[in-house]
N, C-alpha and C positions, 0 to 999 in steps of 0.2 A: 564628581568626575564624570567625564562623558563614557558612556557605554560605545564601544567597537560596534560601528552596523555591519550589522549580517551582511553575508554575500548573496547574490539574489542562485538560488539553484537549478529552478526549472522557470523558462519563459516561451509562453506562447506569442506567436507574433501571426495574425490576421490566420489563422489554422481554418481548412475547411477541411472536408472528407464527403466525397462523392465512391455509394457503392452504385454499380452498373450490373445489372443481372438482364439478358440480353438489352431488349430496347427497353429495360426501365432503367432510369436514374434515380438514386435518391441519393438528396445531400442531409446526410446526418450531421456534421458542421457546418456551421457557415460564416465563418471568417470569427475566430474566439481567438480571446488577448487576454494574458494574464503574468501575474509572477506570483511565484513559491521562493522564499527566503531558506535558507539553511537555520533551521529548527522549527520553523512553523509547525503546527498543527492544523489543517484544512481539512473541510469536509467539502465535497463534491457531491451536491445532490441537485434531485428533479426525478420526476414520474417515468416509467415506462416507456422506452422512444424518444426523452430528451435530448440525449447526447451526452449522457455520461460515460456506459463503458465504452463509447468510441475516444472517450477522453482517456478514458486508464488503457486501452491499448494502445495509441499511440503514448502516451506520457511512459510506460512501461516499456517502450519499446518492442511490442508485439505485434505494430502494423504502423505503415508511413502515412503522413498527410498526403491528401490528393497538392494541395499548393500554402504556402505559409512556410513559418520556420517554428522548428523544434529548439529551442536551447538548452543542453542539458553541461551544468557548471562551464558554462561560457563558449562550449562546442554547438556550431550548428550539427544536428544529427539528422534532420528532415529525410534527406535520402541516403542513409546510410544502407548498404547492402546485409541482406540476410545474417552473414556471419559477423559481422559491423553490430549488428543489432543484437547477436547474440551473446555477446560479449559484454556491451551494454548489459544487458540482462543479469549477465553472471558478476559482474565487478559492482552498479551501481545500484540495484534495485532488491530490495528484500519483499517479495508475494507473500499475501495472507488471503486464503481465499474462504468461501462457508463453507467448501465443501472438504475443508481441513487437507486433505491430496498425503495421508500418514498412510503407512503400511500396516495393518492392523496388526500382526502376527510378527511384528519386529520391535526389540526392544526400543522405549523413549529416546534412548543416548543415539541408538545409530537411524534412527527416523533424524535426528538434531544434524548427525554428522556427515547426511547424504551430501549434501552440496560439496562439504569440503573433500569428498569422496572423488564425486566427480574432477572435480577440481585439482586432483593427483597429488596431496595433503597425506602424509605418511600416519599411519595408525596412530602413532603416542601424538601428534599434534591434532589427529580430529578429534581423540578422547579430550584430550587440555581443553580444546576451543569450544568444543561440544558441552561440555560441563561446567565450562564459565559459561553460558548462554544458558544452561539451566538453572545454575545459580541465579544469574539475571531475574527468571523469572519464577521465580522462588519455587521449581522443583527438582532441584540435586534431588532428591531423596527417591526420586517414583526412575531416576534411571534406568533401573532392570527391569522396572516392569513392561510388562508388552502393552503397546498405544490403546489396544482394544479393553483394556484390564485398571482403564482410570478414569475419571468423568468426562463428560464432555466439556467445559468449562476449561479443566487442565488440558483436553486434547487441543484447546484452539493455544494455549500458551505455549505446548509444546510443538505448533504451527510458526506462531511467530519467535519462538528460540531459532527452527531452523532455518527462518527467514532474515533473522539478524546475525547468522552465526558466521557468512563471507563479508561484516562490515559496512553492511553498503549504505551509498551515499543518503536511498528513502527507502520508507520503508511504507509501500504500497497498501491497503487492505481495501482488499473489494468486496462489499457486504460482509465481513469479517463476523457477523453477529445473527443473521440468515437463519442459519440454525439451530440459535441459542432461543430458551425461553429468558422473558425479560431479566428475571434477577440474576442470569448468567449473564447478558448480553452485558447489560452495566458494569459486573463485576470485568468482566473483560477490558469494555470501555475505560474504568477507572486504570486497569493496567495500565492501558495506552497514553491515559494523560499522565500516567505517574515515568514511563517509558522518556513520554517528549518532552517532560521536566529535566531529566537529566541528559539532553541534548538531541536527540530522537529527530529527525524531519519526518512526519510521516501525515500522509494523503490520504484519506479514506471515500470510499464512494459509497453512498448509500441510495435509499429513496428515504429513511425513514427521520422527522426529526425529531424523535428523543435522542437517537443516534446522533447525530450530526451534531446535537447541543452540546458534546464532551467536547468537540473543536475548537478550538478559539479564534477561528476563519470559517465560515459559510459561504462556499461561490456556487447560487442559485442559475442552473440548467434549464432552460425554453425552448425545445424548439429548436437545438440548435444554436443558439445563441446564449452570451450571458445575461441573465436578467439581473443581477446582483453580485460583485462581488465581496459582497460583507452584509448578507445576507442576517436578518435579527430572527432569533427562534425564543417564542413565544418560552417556549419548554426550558428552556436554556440553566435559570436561574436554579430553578426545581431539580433538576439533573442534577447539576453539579454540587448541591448541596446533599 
């Protein structure tokens, strides 16, 4: 039986991005084409000044292309205005960042339940929603405790709980592992492929490729340009075993 193709979710279309700081120009894109499918796993990498977080800001909706088209699940969003964009933000995108962004001195459950907080989500449904997202990522159990008062390994899991906890369409990680030491960054890592097995669309940006080998998509960064997209890492095989 034929398997259902994927819907394509995020498409760039000729994307540049020109910063201007008085009379300098610099173009950090320069005209990048791609699509991300609904459940893919991708890794987005390249060195230092490639053009990659100018790719997870604009793909996150955090900043517009200077000219191109943004497609996000079949919306041009290119120039969408500030509050356009932040809406964006809150409905389709789930943030995982290194630097975890948890309140230390606040319980796991309600570090999970911020967003739907914001969100104006009545108390018995941020606890429900908030602890099926802990369940998710197997720590119901560390809820009371306060963020600063559990590893760091579980700090990033209970990063991505409260990045998965309004739904959304991807689920972003930018350098997600940054601050892990190796045998934590994997364990995390293995989360994430076990996350996008069970339906997950999620983009990761790194520089580093033992990271990037957990993806099952590599779209190599130049300069601005794409130099690969399916990109082979040597490391690949070794990871994932």
């Amino acid at each position: 039986m034929r398997k259902n193709k994927r819907n394509t979710l995020i498409g760039f279309e000729k994307i540049k991005k020109t910063y201007v700081t008085g009379p300098v120009k610099y173009q950090a894109l320069r005209g990048i084409d791609f699509k991300i499918k609904e459940g893919e796993f991708v890794a987005i990498i390249g060195h230092s000044g490639s053009g990659k977080s100018t790719i997870m800001n604009i793909m996150g909706a955090l900043d517009s292309p200077t000219s191109g088209k943004y497609f996000l699940k079949g919306k041009n969003i290119s120039h969408y205005n500030q509050d356009e964009l932040a809406e964006i933000r809150n409905k389709e995108i789930g943030f995982v960042f290194q630097s975890f962004n948890l309140l230390p001195r606040t319980t796991v459950l309600k570090n999970v339940e911020r967003p739907l907080l914001y969100a104006g989500y009545t108390k018995e449904k941020r606890e429900k929603r908030a602890m099926k997202m802990l369940k998710t990522v197997g720590l119901a159990d560390k809820a009371t405790n306060l963020s600063n008062h559990i590893s760091v390994g579980q700090i990033q899991r209970v990063a991505i709980a409260r990045a998965l906890v309004m739904n959304p369409s991807i689920l972003l990680a930018d350098e997600p592992t940054g601050n892990l030491d190796t045998k934590t960054a994997h364990e995390v890592m293995k989360f994430l492929v076990d996350l996008n097995k069970k339906g997950s669309t999620i983009i990761l940006i790194t520089h580093e490729d033992d990271i990037a080998a957990f993806a099952k998509r590599v779209i190599k960064i130049t300069d601005g340009l794409i130099e690969s997209s399916n990109y082979k890492l040597k490391t690949a095989r070794f990871i994932k075993e």
